[in-house]
N, C-alpha and C positions, 0 to 999 in steps of 0.2 A: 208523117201523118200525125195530125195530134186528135184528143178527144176533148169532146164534150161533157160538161157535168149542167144537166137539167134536175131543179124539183119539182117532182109531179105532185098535186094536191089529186088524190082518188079518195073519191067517197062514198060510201056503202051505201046499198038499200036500203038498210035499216040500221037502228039501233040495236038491235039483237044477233048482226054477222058476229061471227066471231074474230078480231081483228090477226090475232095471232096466224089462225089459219087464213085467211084472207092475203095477210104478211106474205106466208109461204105458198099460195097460189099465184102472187103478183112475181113472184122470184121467178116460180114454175114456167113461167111463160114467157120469160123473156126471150128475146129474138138472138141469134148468136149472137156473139162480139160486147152484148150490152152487159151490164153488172151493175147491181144497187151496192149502193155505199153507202149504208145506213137508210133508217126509217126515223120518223118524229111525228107524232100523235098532235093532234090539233082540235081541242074539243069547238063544236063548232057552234050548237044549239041543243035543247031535248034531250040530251043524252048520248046525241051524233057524235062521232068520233071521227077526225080525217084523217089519212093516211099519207104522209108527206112522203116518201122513200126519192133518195138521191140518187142518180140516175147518169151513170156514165159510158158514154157510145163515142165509138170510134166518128174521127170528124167525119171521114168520107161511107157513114153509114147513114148519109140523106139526113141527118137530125135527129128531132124525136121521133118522128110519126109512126117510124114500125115499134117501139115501144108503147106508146097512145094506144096504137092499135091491139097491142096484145093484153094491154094492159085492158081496157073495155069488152075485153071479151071474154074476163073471166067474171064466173057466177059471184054475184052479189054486189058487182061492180054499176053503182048507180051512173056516176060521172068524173072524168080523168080531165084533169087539165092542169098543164106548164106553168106554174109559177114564175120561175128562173132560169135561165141557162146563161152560159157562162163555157169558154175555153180553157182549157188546165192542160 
């Protein structure tokens, strides 16, 4: 079985989340199996800050979507969406 490596662009509510913590809530929530491989900051507009984090899940773990999804449901989480993926 091989895995997946996706980057997720998530972007904050605001200019004023704090990203660090925000970092360690998107960890928080991952779905088993899945594990970030680093993060990359993406200033976007205004002061917006994105949150790139690399994103590796087992192949036969359906893809991204249960990460998408955990990812969207932590507080301060405006909008989550897949840049990349890729097989590793």
């Amino acid at each position: 079985m091989g895995k997946v490596a996706a980057k997720v662009k998530v972007m904050p509510q605001s200019p004023e989340i704090d990203l660090d913590d925000l970092q360690e809530k998107l960890e928080d929530s991952l779905p088993e199996g899945a594990k970030i491989n680093g993060f990359e900051r993406d200033d976007v507009a205004f002061g917006l800050v994105a949150l790139l984090p690399t994103v590796i899940v087992p192949d036969d773990a359906g893809g991204t979507e249960a990460v998408e999804e955990s990812f969207s449901n932590v507080d301060g989480v405006e909008s989550v969406d897949v840049q990349n993926v890729g097989r590793i």
